[in-house]
SERO-4910 file (N, C-alpha, C, O; in steps of 0.05 Angstrom, whole numbers):
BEGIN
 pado doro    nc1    nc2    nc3   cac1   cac2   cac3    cc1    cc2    cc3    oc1    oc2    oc3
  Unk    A    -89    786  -1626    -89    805  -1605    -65    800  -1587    -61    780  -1573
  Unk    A    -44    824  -1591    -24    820  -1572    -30    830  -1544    -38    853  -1540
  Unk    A    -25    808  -1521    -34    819  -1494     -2    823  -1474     15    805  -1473
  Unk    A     -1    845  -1462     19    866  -1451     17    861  -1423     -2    876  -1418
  Unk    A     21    852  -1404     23    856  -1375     45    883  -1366     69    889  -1372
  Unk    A     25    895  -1348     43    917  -1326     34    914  -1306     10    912  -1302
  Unk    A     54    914  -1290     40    912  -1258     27    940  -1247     34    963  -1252
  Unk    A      7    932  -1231    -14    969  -1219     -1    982  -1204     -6   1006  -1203
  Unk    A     19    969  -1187     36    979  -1165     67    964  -1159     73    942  -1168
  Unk    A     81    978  -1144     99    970  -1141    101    967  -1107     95    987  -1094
  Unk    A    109    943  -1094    113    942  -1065    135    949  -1062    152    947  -1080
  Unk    A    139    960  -1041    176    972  -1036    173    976  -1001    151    980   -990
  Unk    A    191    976   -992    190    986   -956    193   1011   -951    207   1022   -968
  Unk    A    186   1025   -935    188   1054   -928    195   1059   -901    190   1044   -882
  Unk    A    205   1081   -902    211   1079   -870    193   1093   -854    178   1112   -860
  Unk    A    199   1079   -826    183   1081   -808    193   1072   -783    211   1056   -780
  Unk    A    181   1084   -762    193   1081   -733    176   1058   -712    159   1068   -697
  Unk    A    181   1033   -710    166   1024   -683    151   1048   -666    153   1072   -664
  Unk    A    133   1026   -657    113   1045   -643    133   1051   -612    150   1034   -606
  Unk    A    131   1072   -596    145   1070   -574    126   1070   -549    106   1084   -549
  Unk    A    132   1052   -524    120   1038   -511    118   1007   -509    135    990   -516
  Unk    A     95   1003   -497    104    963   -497     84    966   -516     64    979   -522
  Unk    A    107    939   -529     86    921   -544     79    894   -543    102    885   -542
  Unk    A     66    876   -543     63    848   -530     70    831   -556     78    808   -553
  Unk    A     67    842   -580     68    822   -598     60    837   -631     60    861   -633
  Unk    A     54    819   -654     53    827   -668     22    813   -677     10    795   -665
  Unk    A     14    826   -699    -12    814   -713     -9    821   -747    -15    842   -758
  Unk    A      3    791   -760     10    805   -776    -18    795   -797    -27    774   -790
  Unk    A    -30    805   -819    -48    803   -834    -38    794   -859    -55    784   -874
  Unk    A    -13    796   -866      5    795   -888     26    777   -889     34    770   -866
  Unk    A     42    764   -914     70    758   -909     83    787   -915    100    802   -905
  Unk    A     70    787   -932     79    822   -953    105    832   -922    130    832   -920
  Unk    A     76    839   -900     98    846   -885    121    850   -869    129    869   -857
  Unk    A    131    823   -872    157    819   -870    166    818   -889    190    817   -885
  Unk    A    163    817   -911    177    819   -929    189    855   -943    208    861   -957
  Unk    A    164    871   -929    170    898   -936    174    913   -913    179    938   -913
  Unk    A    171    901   -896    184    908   -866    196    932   -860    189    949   -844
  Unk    A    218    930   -876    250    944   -877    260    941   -847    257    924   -829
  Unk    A    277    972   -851    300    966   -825    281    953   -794    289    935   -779
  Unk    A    258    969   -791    236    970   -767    232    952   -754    230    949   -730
  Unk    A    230    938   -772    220    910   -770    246    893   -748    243    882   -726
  Unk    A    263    895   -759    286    885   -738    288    886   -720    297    868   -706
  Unk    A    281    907   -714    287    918   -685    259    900   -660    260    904   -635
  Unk    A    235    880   -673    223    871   -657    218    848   -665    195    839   -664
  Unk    A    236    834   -675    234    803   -671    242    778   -653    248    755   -657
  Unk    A    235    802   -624    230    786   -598    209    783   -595    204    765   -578
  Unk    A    192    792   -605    166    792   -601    144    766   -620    144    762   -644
  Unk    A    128    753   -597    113    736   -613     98    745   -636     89    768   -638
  Unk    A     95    723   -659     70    739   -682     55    723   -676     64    702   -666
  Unk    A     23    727   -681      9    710   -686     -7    726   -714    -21    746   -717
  Unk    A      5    701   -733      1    701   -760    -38    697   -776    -57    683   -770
  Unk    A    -33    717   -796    -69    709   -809    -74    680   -815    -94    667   -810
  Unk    A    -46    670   -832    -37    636   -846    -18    629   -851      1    644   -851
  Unk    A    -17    610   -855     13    588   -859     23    613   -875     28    631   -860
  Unk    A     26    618   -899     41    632   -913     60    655   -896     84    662   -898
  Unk    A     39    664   -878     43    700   -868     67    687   -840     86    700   -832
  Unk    A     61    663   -831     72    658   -810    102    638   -820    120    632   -804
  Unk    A    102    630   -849    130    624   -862    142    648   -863    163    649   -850
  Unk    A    135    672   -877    147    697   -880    158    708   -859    177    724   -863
  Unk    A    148    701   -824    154    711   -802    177    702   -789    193    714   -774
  Unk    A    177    672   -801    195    657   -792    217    655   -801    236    647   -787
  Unk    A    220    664   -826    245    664   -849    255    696   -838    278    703   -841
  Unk    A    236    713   -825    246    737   -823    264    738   -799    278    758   -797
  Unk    A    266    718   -778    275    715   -754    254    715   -727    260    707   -705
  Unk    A    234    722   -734    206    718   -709    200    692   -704    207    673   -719
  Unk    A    187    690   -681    168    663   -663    146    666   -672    139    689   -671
  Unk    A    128    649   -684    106    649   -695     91    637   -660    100    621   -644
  Unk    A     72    651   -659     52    640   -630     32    631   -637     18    620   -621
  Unk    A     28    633   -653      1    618   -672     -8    623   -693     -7    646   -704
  Unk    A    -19    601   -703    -24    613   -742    -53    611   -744    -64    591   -735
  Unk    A    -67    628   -755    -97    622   -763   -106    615   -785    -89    605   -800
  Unk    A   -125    615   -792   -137    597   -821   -143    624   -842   -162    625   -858
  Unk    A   -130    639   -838   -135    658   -868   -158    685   -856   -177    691   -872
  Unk    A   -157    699   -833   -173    717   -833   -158    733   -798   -145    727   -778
  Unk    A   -171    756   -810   -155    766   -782   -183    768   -759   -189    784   -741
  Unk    A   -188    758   -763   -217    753   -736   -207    730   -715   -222    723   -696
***
């Protein structure tokens, strides 16, 4: 039995505009999203994250953000 992998999806960034108004910070659930961020994303890495987990809050940090706190794997 020959076995074939394809991936279901493809991740890619899309664009999109910051929200306009204040924002205090970020909440991110993902690393994904810094990593698929795109341009948007740039524009608010003054802003604290407080990360779901280590992983999501390495991704934040490599992206140029302040991590404000990391949690144990859940967005609660």
């Amino acid at each position: 039995l020959e076995v074939v992998g394809h991936p279901l999806f493809l991740a890619e960034p899309v664009a999109w505009q910051p929200p306009s108004g204040r924002v205090d910070a970020l909440l991110a659930g993902s690393a994904a999203a810094f990593r698929w961020g795109g341009e948007g994303l740039a524009g608010l890495t003054g802003l604290p994250v407080y990360a779901v987990g280590d992983a999501t809050a390495e991704a934040a940090r490599a992206a140029g953000f302040t991590v404000a706190r990391t949690g144990e794997g859940g967005l609660q």
